[in-house]
C-alpha positions in Angstrom: -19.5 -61.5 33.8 -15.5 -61.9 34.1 -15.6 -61.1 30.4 -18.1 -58.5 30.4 -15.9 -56.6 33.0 -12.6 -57.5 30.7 -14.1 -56.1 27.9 -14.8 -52.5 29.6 -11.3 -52.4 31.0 -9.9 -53.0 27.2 -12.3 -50.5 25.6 -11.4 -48.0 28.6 -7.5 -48.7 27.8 -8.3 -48.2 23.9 -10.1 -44.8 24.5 -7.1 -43.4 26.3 -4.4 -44.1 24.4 -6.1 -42.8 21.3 -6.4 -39.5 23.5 -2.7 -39.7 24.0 -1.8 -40.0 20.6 -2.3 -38.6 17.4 -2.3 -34.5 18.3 0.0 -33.9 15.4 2.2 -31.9 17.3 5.2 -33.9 17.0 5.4 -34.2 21.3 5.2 -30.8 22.0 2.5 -29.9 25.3 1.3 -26.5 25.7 -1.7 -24.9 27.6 -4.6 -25.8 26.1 -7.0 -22.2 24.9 -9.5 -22.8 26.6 -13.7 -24.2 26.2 -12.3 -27.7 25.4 -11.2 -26.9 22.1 -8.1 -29.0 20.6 -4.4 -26.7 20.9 -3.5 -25.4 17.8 -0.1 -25.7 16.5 1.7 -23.1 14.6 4.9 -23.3 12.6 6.2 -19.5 12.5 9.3 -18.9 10.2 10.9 -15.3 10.9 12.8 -13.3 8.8 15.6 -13.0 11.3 16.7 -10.6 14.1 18.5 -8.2 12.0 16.6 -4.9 13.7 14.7 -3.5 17.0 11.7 -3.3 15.1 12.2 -7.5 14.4 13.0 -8.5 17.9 9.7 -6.6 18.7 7.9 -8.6 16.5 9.0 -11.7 17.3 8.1 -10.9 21.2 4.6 -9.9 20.4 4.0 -13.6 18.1 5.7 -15.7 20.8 4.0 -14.1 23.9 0.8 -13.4 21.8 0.8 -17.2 21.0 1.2 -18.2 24.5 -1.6 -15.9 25.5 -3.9 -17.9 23.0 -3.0 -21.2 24.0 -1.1 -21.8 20.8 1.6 -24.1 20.5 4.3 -22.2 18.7 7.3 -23.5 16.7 9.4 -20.8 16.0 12.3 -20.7 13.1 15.0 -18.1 12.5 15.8 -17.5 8.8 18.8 -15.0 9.6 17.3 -13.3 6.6 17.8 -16.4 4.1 15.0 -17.8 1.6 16.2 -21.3 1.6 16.3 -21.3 5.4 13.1 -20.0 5.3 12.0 -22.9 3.3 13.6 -25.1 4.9 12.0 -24.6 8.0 8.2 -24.3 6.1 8.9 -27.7 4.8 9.8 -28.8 8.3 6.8 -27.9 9.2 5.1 -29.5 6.5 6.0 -32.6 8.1 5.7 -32.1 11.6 1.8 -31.3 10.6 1.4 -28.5 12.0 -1.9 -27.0 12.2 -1.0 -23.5 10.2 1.9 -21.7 9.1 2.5 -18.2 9.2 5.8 -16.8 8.0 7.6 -12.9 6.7 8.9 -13.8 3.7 13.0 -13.2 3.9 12.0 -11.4 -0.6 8.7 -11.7 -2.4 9.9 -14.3 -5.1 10.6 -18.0 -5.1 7.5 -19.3 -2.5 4.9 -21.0 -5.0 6.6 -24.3 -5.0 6.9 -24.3 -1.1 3.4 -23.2 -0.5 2.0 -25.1 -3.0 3.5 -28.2 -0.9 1.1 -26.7 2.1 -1.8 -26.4 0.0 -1.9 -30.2 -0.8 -1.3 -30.9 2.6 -4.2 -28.9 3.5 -2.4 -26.8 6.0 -3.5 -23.0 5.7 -1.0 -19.9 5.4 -1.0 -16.3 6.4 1.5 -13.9 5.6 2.7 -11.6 8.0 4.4 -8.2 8.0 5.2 -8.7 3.9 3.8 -10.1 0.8 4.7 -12.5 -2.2 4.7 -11.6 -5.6 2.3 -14.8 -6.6 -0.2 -14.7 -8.8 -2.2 -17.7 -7.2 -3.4 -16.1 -4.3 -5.2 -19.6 -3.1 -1.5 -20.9 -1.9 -2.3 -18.7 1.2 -5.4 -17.6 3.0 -4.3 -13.8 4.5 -1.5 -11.2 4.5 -1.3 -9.2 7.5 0.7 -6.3 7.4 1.3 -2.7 6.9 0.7 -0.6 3.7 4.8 -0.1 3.0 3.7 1.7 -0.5 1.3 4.3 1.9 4.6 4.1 4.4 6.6 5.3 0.9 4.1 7.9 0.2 3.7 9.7 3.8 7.4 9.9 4.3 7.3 11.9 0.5 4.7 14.1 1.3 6.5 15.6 4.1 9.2 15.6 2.5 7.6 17.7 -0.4 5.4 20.0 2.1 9.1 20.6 4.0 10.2 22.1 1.1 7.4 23.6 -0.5 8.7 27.3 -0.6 11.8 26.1 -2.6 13.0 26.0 -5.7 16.7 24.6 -5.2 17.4 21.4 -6.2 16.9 18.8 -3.7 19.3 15.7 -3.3 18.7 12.9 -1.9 20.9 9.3 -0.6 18.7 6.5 -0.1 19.0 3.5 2.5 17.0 0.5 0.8 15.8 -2.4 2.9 16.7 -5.9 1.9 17.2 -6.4 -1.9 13.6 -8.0 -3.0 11.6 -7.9 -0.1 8.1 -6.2 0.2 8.9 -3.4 2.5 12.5 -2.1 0.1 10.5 -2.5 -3.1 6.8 -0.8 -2.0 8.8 2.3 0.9 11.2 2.9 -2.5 7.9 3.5 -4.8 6.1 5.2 -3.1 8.2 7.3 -2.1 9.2 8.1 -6.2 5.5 8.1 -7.1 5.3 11.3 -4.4 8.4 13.5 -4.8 8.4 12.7 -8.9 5.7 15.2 -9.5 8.5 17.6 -8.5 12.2 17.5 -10.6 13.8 19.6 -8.0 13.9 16.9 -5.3 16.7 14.6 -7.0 17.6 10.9 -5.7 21.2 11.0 -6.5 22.4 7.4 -4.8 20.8 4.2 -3.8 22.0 1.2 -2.0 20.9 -1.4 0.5 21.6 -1.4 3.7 20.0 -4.8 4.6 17.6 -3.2 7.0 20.7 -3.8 10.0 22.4 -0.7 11.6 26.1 -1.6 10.7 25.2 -1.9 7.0 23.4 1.6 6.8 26.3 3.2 8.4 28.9 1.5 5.9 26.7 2.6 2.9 26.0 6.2 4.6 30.0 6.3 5.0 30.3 5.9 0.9 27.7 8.1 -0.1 29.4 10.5 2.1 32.7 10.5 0.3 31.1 9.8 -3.0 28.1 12.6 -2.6 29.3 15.3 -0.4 26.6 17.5 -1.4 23.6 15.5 0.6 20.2 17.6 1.9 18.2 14.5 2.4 18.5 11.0 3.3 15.4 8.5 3.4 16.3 5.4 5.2 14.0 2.6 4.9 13.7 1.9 8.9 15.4 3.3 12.1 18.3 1.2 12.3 19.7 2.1 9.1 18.8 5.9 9.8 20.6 5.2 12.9 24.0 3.9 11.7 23.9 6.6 9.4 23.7 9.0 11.8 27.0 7.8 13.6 28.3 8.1 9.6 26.8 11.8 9.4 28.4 12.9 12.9 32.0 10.7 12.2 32.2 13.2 8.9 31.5 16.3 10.8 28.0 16.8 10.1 24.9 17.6 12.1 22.5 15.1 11.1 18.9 16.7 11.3 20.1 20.0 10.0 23.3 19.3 7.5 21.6 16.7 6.5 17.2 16.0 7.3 16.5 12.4 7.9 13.3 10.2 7.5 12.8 7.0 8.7 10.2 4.0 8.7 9.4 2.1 11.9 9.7 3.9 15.1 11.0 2.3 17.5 12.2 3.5 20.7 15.4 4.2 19.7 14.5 6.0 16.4 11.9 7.8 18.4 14.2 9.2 20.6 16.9 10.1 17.8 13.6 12.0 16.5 12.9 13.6 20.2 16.5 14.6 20.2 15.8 16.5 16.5 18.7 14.0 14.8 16.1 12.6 12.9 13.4 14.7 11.3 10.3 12.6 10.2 9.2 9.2 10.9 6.4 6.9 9.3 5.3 4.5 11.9 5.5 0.4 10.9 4.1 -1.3 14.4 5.7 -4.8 15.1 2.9 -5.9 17.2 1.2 -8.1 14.9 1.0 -11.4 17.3 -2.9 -11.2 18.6 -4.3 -10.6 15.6 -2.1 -12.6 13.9 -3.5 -15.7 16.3 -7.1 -14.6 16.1 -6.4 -15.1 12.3 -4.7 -18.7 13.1 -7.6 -19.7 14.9 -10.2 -18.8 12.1 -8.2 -20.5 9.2 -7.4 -23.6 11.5 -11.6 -23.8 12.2 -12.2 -23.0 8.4 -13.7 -19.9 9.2 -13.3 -16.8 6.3 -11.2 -14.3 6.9 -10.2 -11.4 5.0 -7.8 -11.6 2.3 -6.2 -8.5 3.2 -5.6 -7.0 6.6 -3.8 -3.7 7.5 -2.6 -2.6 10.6 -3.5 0.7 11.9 -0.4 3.0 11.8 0.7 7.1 12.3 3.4 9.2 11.5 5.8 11.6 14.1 7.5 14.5 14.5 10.1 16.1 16.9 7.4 17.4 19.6 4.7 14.2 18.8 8.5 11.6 19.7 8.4 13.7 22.8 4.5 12.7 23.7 4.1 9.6 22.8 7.9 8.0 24.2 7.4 7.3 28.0 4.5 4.9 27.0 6.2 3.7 23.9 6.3 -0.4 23.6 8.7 -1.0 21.4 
């Protein structure tokens, strides 16, 4: 009987240290979802903090993932690939459940991913793509359309001046060399006002997507270009440093010069209310619940679609005015 009773204790001891251990998430606790199921862990490498529209995304992942019950480990890239793949590699061996990440460019990731694949931990993309060609290496991109983002803010660019036949020149404020949203805003944009060879892009640069940068390049295209009608800035930040560039030299941005922007924040919103900005094509940050209703689909092996586009509007001076005392972002 004595080691009857022994042997339950022992088994009873065995059971609970196996439900101690083994939960792959290197230590960290965390809420679990809910219904008994296991937490899952997600490695999340973001691009950096280099913009409103940013910080607002990486608000709605983290407070999105603790709403799911998802254990989060979050990485800053400060907007540099090899930190980036650094931190997936990391990852990689902490065992995490899935890893989501915004690529920092779209080149340079099938090696990395390819080191998730055969560790059979599954990847969604958020916010921007990759340029592979094996589209196994991850199971979803979530994100905007930033060619369609290109294309709206050319068509009212092309319907604002419809009834003219004066040349048209434009300064453009790229987004981060290589990455999705520069290269896809940039041709779409061309693919719309090309039909018309009045409407002239006369100088090009990067602003790195950050405020200071897009007033320093704004400054330069100032003195190099003084004859400027338009300027299409690949999101609000940049519009808004140039703006301070505009006004330093003089200028009324808005009139001297019309302004489009991509994002729409609350501060470009209200540079729009305010008429200093003319146009802007919306690019909503708040990707984190469906981006952890995906997690929880790829983690459970459930399909999900390869492709997955978030519903988004343009604005104007009077719809800025509507839609900013309820604004999130």
């Amino acid at each position: 009987m004595l080691k009857r009773i022994s042997a339950l204790v022992l088994a009873g001891l065995t059971a609970l240290a196996v439900t101690s251990c083994g939960s792959g998430s290197g230590g960290t606790t965390s809420a679990s979802s809910g219904g008994g199921d296991s937490t899952v862990t997600m490695g999340f490498s973001q691009v950096g903090a280099e913009s409103g529209w940013r910080t607002a995304n990486t608000k709605s992942v983290q407070e999105s993932a603790k709403t799911a019950g998802i254990t989060l480990k979050f990485s800053d890239a400060q907007q540099k690939q090899e930190n980036q793949i650094k931190a997936i590699r990391s990852f990689i061996q902490q065992r995490v459940d899935v890893i989501a990440f915004s690529p920092v460019v779209e080149s340079g990731w099938d090696p990395v991913l390819k080191e998730a694949q055969n560790a059979k931990i599954p990847v969604i993309l958020t916010d921007r793509a990759v340029d592979s060609k094996d589209t196994t290496l991850y199971k979803t991109f979530l994100g905007s359309d930033f060619i369609e983002e290109g294309k709206k803010a050319g068509q009212w660019l092309v319907e604002e001046y419809k009834d003219s036949t004066d040349k048209v020149n434009i300064v453009e404020l790229q987004g981060t060399t290589g990455s999705a949203p520069a290269n896809d805003r940039k041709a779409g944009f061309q693919e719309v006002i090309g039909a018309d060879t009045k409407f002239q892009i006369v100088a090009t640069q990067t602003g790195d997507f950050t405020r200071a940068k897009g007033k320093e390049v704004m400054e330069a295209f100032l003195k190099s270009t003084p004859d400027i009608d338009v300027l299409y800035a690949h999101n609000d930040d940049m519009g808004l440093g140039a703006i301070e560039a505009i006004e330093g030299a003089g200028k009324v941005p808005g009139k001297d010069i019309k302004i489009i922007t991509v994002d729409a924040v609350k501060d470009g919103m209200q540079a729009l209310a305010d008429g200093k900005i003319n146009f802007i094509v919306e690019c909503s940050p708040l990707l984190g619940p469906q981006l952890m209703d995906l997690a929880k689909k790829v983690v459970k092996g459930e399909e999900v679609p390869a492709r997955v586009v978030t519903e988004e509007t343009t604005f104007t001076q009077d719809q800025a005015k509507q839609a900013l005392p309820s604004r999130q972002y």
